[in-house]
MARTILUM-31750 format. One record per residue (C-alpha): residue number from 1; residue in three letters; chain; x, y, z negated. Coordinates in steps of 0.25 Angstrom, whole numbers. Last residue first. Example, Ala and Ser with C-alpha at 12.3 -4.5 7.8 and 13.67 -1.06 7.14 Angstrom:
% MARTILUM-31750
KOLMI 2 SER A 55 -4 -29;
KOLMI 1 ALA A 49 -18 -31;
END
This chain:
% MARTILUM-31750
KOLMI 114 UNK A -124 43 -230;
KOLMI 113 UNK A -120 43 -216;
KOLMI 112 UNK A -115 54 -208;
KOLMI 111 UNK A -120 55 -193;
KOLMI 110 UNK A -108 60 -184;
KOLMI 109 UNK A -109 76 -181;
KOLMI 108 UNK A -94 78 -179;
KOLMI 107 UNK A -92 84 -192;
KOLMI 106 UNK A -98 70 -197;
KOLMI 105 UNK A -86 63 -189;
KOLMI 104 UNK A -89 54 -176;
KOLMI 103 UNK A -82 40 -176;
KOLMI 102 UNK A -71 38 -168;
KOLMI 101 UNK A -73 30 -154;
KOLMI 100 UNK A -77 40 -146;
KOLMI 99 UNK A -65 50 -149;
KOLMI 98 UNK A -55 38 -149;
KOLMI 97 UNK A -59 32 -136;
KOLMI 96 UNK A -59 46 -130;
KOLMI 95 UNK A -45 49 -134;
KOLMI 94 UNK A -40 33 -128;
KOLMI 93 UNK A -46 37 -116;
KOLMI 92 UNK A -38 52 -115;
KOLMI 91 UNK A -27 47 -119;
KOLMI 90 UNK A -27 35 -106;
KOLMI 89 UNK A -33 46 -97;
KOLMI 88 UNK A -21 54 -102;
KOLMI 87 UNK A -10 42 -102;
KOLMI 86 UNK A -16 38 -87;
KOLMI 85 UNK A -16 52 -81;
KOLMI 84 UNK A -1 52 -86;
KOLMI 83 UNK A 5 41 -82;
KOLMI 82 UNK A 0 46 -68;
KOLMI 81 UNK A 5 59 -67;
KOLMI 80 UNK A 19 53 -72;
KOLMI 79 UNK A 17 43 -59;
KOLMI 78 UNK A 14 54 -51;
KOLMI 77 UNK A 25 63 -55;
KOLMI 76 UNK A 36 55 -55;
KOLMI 75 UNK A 32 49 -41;
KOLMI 74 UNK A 32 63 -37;
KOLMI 73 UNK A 45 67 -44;
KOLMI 72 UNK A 51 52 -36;
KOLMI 71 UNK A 48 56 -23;
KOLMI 70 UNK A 53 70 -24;
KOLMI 69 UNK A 65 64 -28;
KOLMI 68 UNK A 66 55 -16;
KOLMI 67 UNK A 62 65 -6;
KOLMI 66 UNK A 54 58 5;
KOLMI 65 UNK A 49 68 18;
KOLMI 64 UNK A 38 61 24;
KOLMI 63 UNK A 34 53 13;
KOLMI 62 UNK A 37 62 3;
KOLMI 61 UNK A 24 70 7;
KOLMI 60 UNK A 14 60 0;
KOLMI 59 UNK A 25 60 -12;
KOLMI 58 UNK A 21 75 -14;
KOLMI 57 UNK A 5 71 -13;
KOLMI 56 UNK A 7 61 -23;
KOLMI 55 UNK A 15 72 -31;
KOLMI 54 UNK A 4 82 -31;
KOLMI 53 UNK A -7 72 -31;
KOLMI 52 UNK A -1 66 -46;
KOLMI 51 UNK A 3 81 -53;
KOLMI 50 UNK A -11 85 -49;
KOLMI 49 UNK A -17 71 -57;
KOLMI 48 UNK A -7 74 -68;
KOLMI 47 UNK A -11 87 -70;
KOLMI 46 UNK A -27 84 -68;
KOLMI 45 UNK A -26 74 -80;
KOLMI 44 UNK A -23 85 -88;
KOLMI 43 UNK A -10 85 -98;
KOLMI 42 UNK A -3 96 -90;
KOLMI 41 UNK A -14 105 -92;
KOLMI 40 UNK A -22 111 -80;
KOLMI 39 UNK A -27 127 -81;
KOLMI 38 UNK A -15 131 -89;
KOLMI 37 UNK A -9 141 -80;
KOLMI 36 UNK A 4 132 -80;
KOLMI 35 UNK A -2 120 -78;
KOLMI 34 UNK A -12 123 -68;
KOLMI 33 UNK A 1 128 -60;
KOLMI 32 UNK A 9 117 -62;
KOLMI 31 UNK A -3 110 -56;
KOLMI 30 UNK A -4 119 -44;
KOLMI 29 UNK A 11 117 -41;
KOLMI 28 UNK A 9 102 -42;
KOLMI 27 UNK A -1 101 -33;
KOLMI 26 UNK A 3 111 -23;
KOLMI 25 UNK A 16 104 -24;
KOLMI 24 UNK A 8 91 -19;
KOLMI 23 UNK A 1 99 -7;
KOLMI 22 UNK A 14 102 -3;
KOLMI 21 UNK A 17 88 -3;
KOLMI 20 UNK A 5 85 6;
KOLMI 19 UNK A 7 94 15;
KOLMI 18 UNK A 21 90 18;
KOLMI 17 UNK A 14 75 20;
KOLMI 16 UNK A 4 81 29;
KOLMI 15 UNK A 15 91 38;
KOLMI 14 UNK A 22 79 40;
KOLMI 13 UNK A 9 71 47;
KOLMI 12 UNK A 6 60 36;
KOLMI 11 UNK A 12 45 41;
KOLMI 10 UNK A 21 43 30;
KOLMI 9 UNK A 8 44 21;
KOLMI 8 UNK A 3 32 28;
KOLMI 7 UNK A 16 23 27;
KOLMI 6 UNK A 16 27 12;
KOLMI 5 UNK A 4 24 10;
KOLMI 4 UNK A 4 10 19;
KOLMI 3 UNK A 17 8 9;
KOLMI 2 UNK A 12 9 -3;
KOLMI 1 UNK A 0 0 0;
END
């Protein structure tokens, strides 16, 4: 499967594939940018999934002309992206377990027994 993708995206009209990594800086200036303003926070979801398309879309125009270092940021970056997501949607399960499964306080309106 790798290598009918990779055969596919080697294919891309040049001006395509360099589209496609500028398209990827756009995305990762743009997120720098949320980050920066305070608009996106570093520990969202959303940062990790921008940080992702950016640098698959980078890789997309590393086909045509490869760099080996760029390569390896990209892959860098989508791997960290993807650890990521997972630890956070795993947090963020194991938070709403706990929450739902403790039992309600009487400041939080839970019937007192007498």
């Amino acid at each position: 499967m790798f290598a009918y993708v990779f055969e596919s995206l080697q294919t891309l009209p040049k001006p395509v594939s360099t589209a496609c990594g500028v398209l990827g800086f756009c995305l990762y200036l743009t997120n720098y940018t949320l980050i920066t303003f305070r608009i996106l926070s570093s520990q969202d979801i959303v940062f990790f999934v921008i940080n992702i398309f950016g640098a698959g879309l980078v890789l997309v125009s590393l086909v045509q002309d490869f760099n080996l270092g760029s390569f390896m940021i990209q892959v860098f970056w989508i791997c960290l992206g993807m650890i990521a997501i997972v630890v956070r949607v795993k947090s963020r399960a194991a938070w709403r377990r706990e929450v739902h499964s403790a039992p309600l306080s009487p400041a939080l309106g839970a019937p007192q027994s007498r």
